[in-house]
TIPA-748541 format. One record per residue (C-alpha): z, y, x; residue in one letter; residue number from 0. Coordinates in steps of 0.5 Angstrom, whole numbers. Last residue first. Example, Ala and Ser with C-alpha at 12.3 -4.5 7.8 and 13.67 -1.06 7.14 Angstrom:
BEGIN
<atom><up>14</up><north>-2</north><east>27</east><code>S</code><pos>1</pos></atom>
<atom><up>16</up><north>-9</north><east>25</east><code>A</code><pos>0</pos></atom>
This chain:
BEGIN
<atom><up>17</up><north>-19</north><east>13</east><code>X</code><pos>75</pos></atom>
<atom><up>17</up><north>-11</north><east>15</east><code>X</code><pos>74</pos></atom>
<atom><up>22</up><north>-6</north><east>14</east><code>X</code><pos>73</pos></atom>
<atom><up>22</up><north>1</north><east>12</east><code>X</code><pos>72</pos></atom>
<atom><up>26</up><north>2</north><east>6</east><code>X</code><pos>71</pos></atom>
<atom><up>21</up><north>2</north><east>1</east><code>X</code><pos>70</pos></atom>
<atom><up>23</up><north>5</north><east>-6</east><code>X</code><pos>69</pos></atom>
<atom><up>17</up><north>3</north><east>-11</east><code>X</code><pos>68</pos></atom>
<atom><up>13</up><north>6</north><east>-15</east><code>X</code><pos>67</pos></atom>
<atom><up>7</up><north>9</north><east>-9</east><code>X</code><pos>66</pos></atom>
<atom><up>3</up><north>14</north><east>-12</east><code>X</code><pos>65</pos></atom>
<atom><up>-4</up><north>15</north><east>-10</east><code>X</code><pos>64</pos></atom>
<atom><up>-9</up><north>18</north><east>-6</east><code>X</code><pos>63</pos></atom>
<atom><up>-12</up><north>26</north><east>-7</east><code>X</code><pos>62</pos></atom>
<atom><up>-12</up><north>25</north><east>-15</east><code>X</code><pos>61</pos></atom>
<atom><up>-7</up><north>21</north><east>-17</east><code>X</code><pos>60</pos></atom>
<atom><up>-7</up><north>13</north><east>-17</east><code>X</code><pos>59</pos></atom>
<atom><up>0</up><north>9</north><east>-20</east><code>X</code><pos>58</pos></atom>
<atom><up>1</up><north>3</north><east>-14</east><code>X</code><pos>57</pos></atom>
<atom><up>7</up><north>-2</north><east>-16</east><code>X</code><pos>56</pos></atom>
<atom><up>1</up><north>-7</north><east>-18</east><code>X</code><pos>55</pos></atom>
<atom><up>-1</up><north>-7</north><east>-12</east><code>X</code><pos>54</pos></atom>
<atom><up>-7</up><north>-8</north><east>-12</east><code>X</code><pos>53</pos></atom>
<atom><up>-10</up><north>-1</north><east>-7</east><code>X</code><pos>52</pos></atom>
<atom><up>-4</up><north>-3</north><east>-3</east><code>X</code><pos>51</pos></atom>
<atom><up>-7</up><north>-8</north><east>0</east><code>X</code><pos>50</pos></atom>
<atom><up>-6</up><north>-16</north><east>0</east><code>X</code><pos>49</pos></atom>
<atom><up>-11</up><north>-19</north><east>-4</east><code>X</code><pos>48</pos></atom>
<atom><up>-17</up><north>-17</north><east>0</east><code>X</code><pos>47</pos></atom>
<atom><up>-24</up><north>-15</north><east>-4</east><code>X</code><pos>46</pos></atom>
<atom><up>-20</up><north>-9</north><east>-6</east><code>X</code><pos>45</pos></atom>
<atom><up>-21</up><north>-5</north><east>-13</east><code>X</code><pos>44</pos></atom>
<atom><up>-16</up><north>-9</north><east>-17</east><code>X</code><pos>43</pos></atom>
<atom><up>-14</up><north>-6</north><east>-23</east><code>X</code><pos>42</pos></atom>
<atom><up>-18</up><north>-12</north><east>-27</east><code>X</code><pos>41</pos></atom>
<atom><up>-14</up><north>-18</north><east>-23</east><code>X</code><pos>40</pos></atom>
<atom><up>-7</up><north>-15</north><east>-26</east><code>X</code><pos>39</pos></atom>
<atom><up>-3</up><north>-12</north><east>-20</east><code>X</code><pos>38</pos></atom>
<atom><up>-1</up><north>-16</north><east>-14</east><code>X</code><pos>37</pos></atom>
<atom><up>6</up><north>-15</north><east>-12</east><code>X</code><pos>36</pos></atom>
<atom><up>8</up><north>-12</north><east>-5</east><code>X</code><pos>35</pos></atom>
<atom><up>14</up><north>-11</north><east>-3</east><code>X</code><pos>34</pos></atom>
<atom><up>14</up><north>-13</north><east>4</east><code>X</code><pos>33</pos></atom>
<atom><up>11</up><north>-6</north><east>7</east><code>X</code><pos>32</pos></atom>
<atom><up>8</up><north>-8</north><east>12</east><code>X</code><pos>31</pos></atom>
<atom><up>2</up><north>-13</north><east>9</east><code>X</code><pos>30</pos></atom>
<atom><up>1</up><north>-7</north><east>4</east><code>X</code><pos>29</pos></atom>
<atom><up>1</up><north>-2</north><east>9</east><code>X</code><pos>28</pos></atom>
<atom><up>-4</up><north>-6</north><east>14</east><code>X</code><pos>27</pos></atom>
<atom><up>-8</up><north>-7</north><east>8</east><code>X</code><pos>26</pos></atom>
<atom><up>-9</up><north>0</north><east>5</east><code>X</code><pos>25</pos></atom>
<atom><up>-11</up><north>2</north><east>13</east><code>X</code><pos>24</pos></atom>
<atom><up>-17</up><north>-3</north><east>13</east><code>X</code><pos>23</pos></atom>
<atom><up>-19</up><north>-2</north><east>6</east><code>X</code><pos>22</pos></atom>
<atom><up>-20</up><north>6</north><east>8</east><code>X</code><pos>21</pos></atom>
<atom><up>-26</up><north>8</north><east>2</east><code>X</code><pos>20</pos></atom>
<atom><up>-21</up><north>11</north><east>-3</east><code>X</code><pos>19</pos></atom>
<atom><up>-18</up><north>16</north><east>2</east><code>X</code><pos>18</pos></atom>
<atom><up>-12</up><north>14</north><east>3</east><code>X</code><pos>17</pos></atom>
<atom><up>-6</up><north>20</north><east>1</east><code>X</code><pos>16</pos></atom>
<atom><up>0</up><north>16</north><east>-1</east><code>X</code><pos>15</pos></atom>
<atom><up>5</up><north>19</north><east>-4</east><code>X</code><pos>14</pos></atom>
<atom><up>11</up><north>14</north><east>-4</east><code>X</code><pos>13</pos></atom>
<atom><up>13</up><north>15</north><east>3</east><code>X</code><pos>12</pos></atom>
<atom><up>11</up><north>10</north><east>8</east><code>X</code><pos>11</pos></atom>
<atom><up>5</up><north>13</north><east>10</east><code>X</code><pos>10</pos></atom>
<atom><up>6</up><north>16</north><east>17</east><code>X</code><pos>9</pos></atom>
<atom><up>12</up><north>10</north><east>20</east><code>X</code><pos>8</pos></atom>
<atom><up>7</up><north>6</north><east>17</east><code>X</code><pos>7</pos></atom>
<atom><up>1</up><north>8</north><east>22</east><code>X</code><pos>6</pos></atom>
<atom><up>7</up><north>8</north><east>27</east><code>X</code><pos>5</pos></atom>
<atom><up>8</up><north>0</north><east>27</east><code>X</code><pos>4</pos></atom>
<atom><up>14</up><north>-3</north><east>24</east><code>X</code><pos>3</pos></atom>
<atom><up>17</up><north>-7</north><east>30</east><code>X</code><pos>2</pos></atom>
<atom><up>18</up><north>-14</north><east>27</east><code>X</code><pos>1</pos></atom>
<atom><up>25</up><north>-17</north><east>26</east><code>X</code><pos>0</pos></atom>
């Protein structure tokens, strides 16, 4: 099993507060996370497919966005 890194570590709770413009930090969680599920193409907003910004687990707040999902803190 992979060391989960610090930066997950930070922002593995289930409010998620990424400025909207960070795609490097949504893609390192979402690849970390291993349980991310593709939202519909037309809620996507990230170029790269893996990214907590479309998944479809992601509900969007305010200051970030809600993660629906519970995480336990493994990685793939």
């Amino acid at each position: 099993m992979m060391q989960i890194s610090a930066v997950y570590r930070k922002y593995a709770t289930n409010t998620c507060v990424i400025d909207e413009e960070d795609y490097s930090l949504s893609r390192q969680l979402a690849l970390e996370c291993g349980l991310f599920a593709q939202d519909d193409e037309d809620e996507q907003t990230d170029p790269t497919l893996l990214s907590c910004f479309n998944c479809r687990y992601r509900r969007w707040l305010t200051i970030g966005f809600e993660c629906k999902v519970s995480r336990p803190l493994t990685v793939r």
